[in-house]
C-alpha positions as CSV (number, residue, x, y, z in Angstrom):
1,X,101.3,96.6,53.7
2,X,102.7,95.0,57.2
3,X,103.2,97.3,60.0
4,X,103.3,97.8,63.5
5,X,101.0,100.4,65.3
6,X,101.5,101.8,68.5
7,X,99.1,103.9,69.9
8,X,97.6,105.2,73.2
9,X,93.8,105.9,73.9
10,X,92.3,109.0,75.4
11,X,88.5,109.2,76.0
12,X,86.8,112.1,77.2
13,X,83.4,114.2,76.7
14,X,82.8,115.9,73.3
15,X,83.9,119.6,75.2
16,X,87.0,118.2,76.1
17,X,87.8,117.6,72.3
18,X,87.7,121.5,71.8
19,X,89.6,122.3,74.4
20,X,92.6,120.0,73.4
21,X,92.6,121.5,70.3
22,X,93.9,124.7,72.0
23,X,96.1,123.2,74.5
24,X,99.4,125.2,75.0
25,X,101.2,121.7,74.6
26,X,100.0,121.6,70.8
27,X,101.2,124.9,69.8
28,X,104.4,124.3,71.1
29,X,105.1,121.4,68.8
30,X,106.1,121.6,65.2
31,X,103.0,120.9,63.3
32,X,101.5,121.3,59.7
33,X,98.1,122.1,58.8
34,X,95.1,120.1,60.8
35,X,93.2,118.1,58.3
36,X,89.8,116.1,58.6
37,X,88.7,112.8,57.6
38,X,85.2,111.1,57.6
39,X,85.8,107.6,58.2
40,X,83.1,104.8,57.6
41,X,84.0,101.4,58.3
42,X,82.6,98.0,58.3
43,X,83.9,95.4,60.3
44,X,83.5,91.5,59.6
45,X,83.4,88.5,61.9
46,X,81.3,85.3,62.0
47,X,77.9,85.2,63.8
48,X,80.3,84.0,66.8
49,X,82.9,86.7,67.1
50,X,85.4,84.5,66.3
51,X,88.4,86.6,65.5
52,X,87.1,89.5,67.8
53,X,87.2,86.9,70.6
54,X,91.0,86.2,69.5
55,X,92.1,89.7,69.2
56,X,91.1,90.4,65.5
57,X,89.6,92.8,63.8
58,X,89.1,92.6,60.2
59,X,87.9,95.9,58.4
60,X,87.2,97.7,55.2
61,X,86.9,101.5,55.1
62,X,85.9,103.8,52.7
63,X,88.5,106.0,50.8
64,X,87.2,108.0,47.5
65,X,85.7,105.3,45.7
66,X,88.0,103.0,46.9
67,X,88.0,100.4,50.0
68,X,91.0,99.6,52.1
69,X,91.3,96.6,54.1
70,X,92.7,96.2,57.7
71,X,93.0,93.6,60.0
72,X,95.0,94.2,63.5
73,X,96.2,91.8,65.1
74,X,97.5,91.6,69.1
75,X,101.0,91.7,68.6
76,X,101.4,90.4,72.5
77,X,104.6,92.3,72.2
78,X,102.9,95.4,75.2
79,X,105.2,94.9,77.6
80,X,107.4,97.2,79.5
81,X,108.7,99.1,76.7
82,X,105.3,100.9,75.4
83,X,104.7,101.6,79.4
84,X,101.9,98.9,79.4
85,X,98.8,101.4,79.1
86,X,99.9,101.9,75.1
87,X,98.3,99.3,72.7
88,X,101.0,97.9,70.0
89,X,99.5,96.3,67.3
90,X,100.1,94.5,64.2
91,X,98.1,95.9,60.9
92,X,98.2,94.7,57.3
93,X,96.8,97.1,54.8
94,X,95.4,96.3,51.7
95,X,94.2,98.5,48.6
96,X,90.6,96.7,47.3
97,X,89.1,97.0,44.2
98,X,86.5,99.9,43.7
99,X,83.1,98.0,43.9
100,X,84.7,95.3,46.7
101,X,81.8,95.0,49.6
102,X,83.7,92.0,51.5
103,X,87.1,91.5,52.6
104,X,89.5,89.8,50.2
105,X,91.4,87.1,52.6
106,X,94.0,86.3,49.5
107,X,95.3,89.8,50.1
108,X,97.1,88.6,53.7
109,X,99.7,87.3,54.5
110,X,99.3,83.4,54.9
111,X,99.9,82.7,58.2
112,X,96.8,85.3,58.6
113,X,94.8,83.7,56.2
114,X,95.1,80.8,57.2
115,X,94.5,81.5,61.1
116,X,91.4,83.4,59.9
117,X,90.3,80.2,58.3
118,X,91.1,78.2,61.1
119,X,89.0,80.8,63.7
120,X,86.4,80.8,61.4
121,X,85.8,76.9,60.8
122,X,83.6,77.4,58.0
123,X,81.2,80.3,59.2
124,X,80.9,83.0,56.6
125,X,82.4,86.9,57.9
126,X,79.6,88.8,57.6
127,X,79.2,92.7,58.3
128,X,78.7,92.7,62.5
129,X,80.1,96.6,63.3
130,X,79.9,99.5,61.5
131,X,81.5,103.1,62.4
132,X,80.9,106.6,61.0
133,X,83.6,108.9,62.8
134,X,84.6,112.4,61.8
135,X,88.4,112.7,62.7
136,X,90.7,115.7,62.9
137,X,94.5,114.7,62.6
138,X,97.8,117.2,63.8
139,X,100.8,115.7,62.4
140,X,103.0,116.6,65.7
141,X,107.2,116.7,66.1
142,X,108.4,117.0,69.3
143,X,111.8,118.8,70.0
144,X,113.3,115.5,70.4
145,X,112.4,114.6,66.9
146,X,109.8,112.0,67.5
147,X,107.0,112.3,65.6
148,X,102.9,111.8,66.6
149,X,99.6,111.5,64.9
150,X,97.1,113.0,67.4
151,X,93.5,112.1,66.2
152,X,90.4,113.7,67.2
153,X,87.5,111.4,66.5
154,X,84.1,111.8,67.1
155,X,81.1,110.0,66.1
156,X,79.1,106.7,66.8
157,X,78.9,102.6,66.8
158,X,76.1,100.9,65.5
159,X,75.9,97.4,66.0
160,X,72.7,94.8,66.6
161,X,70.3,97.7,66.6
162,X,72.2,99.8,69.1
163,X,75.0,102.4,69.0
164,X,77.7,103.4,71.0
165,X,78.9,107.4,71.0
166,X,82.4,108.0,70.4
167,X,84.4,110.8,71.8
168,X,88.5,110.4,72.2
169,X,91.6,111.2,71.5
170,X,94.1,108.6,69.7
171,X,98.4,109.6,69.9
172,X,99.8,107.3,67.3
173,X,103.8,106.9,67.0
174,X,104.8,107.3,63.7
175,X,108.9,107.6,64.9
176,X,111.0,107.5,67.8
177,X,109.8,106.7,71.8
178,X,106.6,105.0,73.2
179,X,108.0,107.7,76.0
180,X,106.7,111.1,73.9
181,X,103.1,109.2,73.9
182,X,102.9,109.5,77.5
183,X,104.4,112.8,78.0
184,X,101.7,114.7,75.5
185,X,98.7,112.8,77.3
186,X,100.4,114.5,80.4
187,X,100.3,118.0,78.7
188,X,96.8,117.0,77.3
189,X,95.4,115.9,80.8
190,X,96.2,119.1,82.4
191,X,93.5,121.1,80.5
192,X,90.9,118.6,79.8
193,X,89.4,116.0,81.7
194,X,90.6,113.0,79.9
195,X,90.6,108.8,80.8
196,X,92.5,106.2,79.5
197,X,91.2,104.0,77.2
198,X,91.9,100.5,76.7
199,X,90.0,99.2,73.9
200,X,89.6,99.4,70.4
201,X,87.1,100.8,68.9
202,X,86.2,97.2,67.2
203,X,85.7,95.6,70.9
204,X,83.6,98.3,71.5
205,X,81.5,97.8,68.7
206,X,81.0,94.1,69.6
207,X,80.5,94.3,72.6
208,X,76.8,95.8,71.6
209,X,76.3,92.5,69.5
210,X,77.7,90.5,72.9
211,X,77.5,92.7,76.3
212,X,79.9,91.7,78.7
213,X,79.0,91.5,82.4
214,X,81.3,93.4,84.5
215,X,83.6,91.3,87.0
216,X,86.5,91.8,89.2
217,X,90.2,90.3,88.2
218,X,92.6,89.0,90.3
219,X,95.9,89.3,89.2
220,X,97.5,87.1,87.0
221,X,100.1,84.6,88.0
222,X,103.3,86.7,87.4
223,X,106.0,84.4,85.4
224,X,109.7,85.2,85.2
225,X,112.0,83.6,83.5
226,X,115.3,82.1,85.9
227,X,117.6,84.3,84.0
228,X,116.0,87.3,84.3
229,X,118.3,90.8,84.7
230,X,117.1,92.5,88.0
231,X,116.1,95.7,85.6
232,X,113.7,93.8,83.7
233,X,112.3,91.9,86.8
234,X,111.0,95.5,88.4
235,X,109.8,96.3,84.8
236,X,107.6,93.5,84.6
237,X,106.6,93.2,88.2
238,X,105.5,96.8,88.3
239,X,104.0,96.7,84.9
240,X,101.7,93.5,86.2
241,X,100.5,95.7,89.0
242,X,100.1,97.9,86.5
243,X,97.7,96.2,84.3
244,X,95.8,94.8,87.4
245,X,94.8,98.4,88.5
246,X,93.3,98.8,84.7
247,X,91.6,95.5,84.4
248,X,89.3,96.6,87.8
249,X,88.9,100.1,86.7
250,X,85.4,99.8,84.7
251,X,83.6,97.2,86.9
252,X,84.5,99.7,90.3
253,X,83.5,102.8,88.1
254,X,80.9,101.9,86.1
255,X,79.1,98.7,88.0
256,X,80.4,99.6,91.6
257,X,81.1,95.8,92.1
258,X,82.8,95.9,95.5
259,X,85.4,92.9,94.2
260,X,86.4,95.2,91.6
261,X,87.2,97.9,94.1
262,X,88.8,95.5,96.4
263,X,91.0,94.3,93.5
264,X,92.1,98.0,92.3
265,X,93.0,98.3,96.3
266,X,95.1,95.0,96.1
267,X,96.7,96.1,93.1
268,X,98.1,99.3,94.5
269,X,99.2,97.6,98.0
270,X,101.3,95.6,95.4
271,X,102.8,98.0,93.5
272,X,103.5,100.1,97.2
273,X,105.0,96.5,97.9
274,X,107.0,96.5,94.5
275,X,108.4,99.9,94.6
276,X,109.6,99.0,98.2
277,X,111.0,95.7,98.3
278,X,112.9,96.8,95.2
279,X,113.9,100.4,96.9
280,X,117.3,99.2,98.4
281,X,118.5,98.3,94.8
282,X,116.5,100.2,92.3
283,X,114.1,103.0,91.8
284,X,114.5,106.7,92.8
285,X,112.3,109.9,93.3
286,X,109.9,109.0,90.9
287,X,109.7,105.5,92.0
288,X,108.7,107.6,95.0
289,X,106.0,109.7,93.9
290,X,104.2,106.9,92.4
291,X,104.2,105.0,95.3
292,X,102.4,107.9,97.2
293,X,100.4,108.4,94.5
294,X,99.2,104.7,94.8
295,X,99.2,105.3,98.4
296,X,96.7,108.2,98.0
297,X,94.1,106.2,95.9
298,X,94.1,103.5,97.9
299,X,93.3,105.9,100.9
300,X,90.3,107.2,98.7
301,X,88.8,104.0,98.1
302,X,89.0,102.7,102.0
303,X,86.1,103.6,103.2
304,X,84.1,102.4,100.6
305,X,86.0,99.0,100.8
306,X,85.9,98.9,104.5
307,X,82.1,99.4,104.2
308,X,81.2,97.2,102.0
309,X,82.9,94.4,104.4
310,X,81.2,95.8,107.4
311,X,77.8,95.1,105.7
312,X,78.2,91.8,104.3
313,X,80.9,90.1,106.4
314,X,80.0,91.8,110.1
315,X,76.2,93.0,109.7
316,X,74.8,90.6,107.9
317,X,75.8,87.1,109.9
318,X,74.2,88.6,113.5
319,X,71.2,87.3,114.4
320,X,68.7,88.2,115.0
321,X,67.8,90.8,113.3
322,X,66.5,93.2,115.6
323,X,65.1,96.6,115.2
324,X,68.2,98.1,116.3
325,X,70.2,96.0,113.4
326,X,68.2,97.2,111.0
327,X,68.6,101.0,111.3
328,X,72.2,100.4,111.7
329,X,72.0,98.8,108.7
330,X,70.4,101.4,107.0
331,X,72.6,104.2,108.3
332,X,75.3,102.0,107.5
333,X,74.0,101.3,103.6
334,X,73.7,105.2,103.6
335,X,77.3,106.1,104.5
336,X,78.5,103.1,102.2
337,X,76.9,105.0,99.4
338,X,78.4,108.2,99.8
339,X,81.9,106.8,100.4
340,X,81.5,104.8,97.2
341,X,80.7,107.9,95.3
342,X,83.8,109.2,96.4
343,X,85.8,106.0,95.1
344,X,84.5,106.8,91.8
345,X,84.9,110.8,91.9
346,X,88.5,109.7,93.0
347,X,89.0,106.6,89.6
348,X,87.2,109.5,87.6
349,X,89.5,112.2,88.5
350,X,92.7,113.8,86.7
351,X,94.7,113.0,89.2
352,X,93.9,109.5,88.7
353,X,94.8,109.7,84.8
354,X,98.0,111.6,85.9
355,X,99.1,108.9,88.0
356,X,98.3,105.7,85.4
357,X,100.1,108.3,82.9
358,X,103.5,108.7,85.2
359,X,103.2,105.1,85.9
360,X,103.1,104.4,82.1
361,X,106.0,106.9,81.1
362,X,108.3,105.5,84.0
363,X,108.1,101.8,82.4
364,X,108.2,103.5,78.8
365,X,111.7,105.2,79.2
366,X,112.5,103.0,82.4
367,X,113.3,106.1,84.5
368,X,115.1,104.2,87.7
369,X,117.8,104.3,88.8
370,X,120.3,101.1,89.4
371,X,122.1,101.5,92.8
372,X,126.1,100.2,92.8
373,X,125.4,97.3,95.0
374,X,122.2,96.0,92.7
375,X,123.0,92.6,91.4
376,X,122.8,91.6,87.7
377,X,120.3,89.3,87.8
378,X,116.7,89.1,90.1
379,X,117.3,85.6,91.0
380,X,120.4,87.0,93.2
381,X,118.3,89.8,94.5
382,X,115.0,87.6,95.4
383,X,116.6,85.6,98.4
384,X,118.1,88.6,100.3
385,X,114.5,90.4,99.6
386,X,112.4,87.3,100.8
387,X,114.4,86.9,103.7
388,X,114.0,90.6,104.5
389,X,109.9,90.7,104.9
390,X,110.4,87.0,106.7
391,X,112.8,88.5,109.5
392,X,110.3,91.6,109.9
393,X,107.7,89.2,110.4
394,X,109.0,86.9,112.3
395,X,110.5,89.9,115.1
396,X,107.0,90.1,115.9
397,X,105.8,86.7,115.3
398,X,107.8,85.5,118.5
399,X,106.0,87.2,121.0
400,X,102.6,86.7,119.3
401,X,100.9,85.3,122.2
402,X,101.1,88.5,123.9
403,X,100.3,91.0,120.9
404,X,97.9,93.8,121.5
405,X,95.4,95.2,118.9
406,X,97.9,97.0,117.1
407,X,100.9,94.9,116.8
408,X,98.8,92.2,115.7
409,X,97.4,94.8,112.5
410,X,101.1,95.3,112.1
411,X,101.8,91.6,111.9
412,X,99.0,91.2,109.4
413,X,100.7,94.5,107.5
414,X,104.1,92.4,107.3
415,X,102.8,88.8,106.5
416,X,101.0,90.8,103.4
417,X,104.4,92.2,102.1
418,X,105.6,89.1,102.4
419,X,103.1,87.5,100.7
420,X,103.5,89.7,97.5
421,X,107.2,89.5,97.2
422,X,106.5,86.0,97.0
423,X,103.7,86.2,94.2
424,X,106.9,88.5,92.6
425,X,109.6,86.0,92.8
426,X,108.0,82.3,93.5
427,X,108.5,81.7,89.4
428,X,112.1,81.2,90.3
429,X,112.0,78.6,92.4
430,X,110.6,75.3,92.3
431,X,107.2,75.3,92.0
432,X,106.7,72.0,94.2
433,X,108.9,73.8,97.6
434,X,106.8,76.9,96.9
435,X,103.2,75.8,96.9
436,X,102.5,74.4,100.3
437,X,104.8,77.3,102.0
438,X,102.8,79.7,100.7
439,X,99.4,77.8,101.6
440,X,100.1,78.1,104.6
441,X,100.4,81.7,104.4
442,X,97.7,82.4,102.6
443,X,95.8,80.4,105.3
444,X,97.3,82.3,108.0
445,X,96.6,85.6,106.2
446,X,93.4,84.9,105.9
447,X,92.8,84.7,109.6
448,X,94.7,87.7,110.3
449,X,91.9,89.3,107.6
450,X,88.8,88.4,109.9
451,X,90.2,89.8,112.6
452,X,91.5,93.0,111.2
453,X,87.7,93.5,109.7
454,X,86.5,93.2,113.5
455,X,89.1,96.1,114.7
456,X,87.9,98.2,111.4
457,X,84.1,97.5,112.5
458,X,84.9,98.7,116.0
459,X,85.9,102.1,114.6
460,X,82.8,102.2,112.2
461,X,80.9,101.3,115.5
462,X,82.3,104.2,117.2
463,X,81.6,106.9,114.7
464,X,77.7,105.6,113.9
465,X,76.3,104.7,117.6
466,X,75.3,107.6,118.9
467,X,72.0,107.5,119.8
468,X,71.0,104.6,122.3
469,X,69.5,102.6,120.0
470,X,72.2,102.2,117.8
471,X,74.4,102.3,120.7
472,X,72.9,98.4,122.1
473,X,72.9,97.3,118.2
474,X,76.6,98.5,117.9
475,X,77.5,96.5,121.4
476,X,75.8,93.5,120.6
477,X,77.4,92.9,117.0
478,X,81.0,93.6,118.8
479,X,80.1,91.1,121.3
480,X,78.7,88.3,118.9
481,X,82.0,89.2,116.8
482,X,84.5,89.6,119.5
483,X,83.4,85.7,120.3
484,X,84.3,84.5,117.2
485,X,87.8,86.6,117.2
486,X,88.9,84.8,120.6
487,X,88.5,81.4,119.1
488,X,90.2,82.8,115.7
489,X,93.1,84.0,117.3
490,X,94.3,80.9,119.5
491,X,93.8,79.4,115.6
492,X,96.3,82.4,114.1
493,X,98.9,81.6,116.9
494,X,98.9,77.8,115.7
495,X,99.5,78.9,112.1
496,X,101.9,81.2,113.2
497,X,103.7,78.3,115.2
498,X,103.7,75.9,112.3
499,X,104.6,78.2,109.7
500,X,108.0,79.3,111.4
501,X,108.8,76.0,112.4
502,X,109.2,75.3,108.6
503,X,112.4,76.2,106.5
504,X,111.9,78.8,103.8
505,X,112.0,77.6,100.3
506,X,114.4,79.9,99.0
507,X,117.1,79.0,101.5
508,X,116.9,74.8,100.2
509,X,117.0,76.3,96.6
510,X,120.2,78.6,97.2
């Protein structure tokens, strides 16, 4: 049997399980009688992971006396449509043999065969995974008619000697909208402390035989096609910010990697971005709240971002390092710490799931509105928006020689907008016109960032130096730094100068 699964993840503690189970959201759906499952699975691959590295996982589970056999495949069909936070998957089923202990590959289809074979090269799939999970199912209606298979596992992974507890919650669409996923996590999330989880219980599992290290992600270059309607433009744009919160979320909350953080804060200044350069033609009150809900996260992880700067990028290059330095350091390293345990109270909270479940339920059943004046397409849109950000810029780019501290933060705020409506739209141009115009705003940008972590360490300076020690410390980093700011600055006004003396790329290409 061929199928398509769509599903979305909820992990929490074991005592949230309980309390789901008597959530007012479940007893107001049309349901039949719970029943439970013990599910024991064994999951092949090659000694190399070799369809687990390509989005595969073959499996054969226990049923009676009998073994069925699954292998899901990545569909890459997880766009918009399934709000980008639900996985769709492809599955074919198979009923084995009793007796069978090893996947029967004749029982796929052959494309899948034979791209097993072809992942494979020859290695034998041996046993790598198994799981023992005791599930309770509620076959769910909702008024609308669409019907759910909530799943309440819990249990364990055991692979290469270790295991891996397993605690969540698993909404399955059996008919109608990805939307009624997202709007019974909601109901769920308001009485139990849940998180969204993005992988599968298989890349769980192998990820005890081969332990990835935790890193940051940049955001993917964003491609869209020339003919693209302006609707599904702000779909995809949005979802890609989107999925670039996500992919930072573990290394900032579990491994407190300061890119990671610094990537979930980019991430939301783009979506911010996205919801407002495409405000005048699309979006709404809900476009609304989830900007300020993006607003308020980024706010929560600042100061932990703005610390971990100050340390390595204004601390750490004075010299040398004097008594003074070092117990600003220290005092510095202490304050870093409690602001980053505030990040991670803040990417651990329900609010947090909230918003990531509002932002996936307003891509699910697209809930914008289209303004009269929006034009079909996003090609027609992109030039009047790109223009836009360039004229706000460019009002205070003329008199930039005689900027003070805050118009000059403000000039950095604008080139930054600009900057991501061009990561948004530069796919519909030619890629040649738009690569040096926007290296040399990236270069200019970058400038601009020194010096805005120099104003951001004089305000850290301000709060810590209050004893006369730290007070000398405090004065002589903002002198060695304020030194190095002069010289950058006559360098930002050159940028500046050659950057508006060129002619934007989307005017040539209209």
């Amino acid at each position: 049997m061929s199928d398509r699964e769509i599903e979305l993840k909820l992990l929490c503690e074991p005592a949230e399980l309980d309390r789901v189970k008597r959530a007012p959201a479940l007893q107001r759906l049309k349901r039949g009688r719970a029943s439970g499952k013990h599910l024991q699975s064994v999951y092949f691959d090659t000694d190399k992971l070799a369809l687990g590295q390509n989005g595969m996982a073959l499996r054969l589970r226990k049923s009676g006396g009998d073994f069925i056999q699954t292998l899901k495949t990545e569909t890459g069909a997880s766009g918009s449509a399934t709000g980008a936070l639900a996985r769709d998957t492809g599955e074919h089923e198979a009923l084995l043999p009793r007796g069978a202990s090893a996947p029967d590959l004749n029982r796929l289809p052959a494309g899948m065969r034979k791209r097993i074979q072809k992942l494979a090269n020859g290695a034998a799939l041996s046993p790598r995974l198994e799981s023992d999970i005791r599930r309770t199912i509620h076959n769910l209606t909702t008024p609308e008619g669409d019907r759910i298979e909530l799943a309440l596992d819990l249990g364990a992974l055991k692979a290469n000697g270790c295991d891996e507890k397993v605690s969540e919650i698993e909404l399955e669409l059996k008919q109608g909208s990805p939307a009624s996923l997202y709007r019974l996590a909601l109901d769920l999330n308001e009485v139990a402390d849940l998180r969204i989880g993005t992988k599968s219980k298989s890349e769980r599992g192998f990820a005890l035989i081969r332990p990835e290290k935790p890193h940051a992600v940049k955001a993917e270059l964003l491609r869209l096609p020339n003919d693209i309607p302006l609707a599904d433009a702000y779909a995809t744009v949005l979802r890609h910010c989107l999925v670039h919160i996500m992919a930072n979320e573990s290394a900032a909350l579990q491994a407190s990697l300061p890119e990671a953080l610094h990537q979930m804060r980019v991430a939301l200044r783009r979506a911010r971005s996205a919801f407002e350069i495409f405000e005048p033609v699309i979006g709404g009150e809900r476009a609304k709240h989830l900007a300020a809900e993006a607003k308020w996260l980024a706010n929560e992880l600042g100061p932990a971002r703005d610390f971990d700067v100050f340390l390595s990028d204004i601390l750490a290059p004075v010299t040398p390092a004097t008594a003074g330095l070092r117990k600003l350091r220290a005092r510095a390293e202490t304050l870093r710490a409690e602001h980053w345990e505030n990040a991670r109270a803040a990417i651990a909270s329900r609010r947090y799931t909230r918003f990531l479940l509002e932002y996936g339920l307003f891509l699910a059943e697209r809930g914008w509105t289209m303004k009269s004046r929006a034009p079909r397409l996003a090609r027609d849109f992109a030039h009047d928006a790109l223009d836009k950000r360039l004229k706000k810029a460019a009002k205070l780019g003329r008199r930039i020689e005689t900027l003070d501290h805050e118009e000059r933060h403000e000039l950095r705020k604008r080139l930054k907008k600009l900057r991501y409506a061009l990561h948004f739209f530069s796919s519909l141009y030619p890629e040649g016109e738009v690569k040096p115009w926007l290296r040399n705003l990236s270069e200019m940008q970058d400038v601009f960032g020194g010096l805005n972590d120099v104003a951001t360490a004089h305000v850290i300076l301000d709060d810590m130096s209050d004893g006369r020690a730290l007070k000398a410390a405090a004065e002589s980093v903002i002198a060695w730094h304020e030194k190095r700011a002069a010289k950058e600055w006559k360098g930002a006004i050159r940028l500046w100068k050659r950057f508006a003396g060129s002619v934007p790329f989307w005017y040539s290409a209209a």
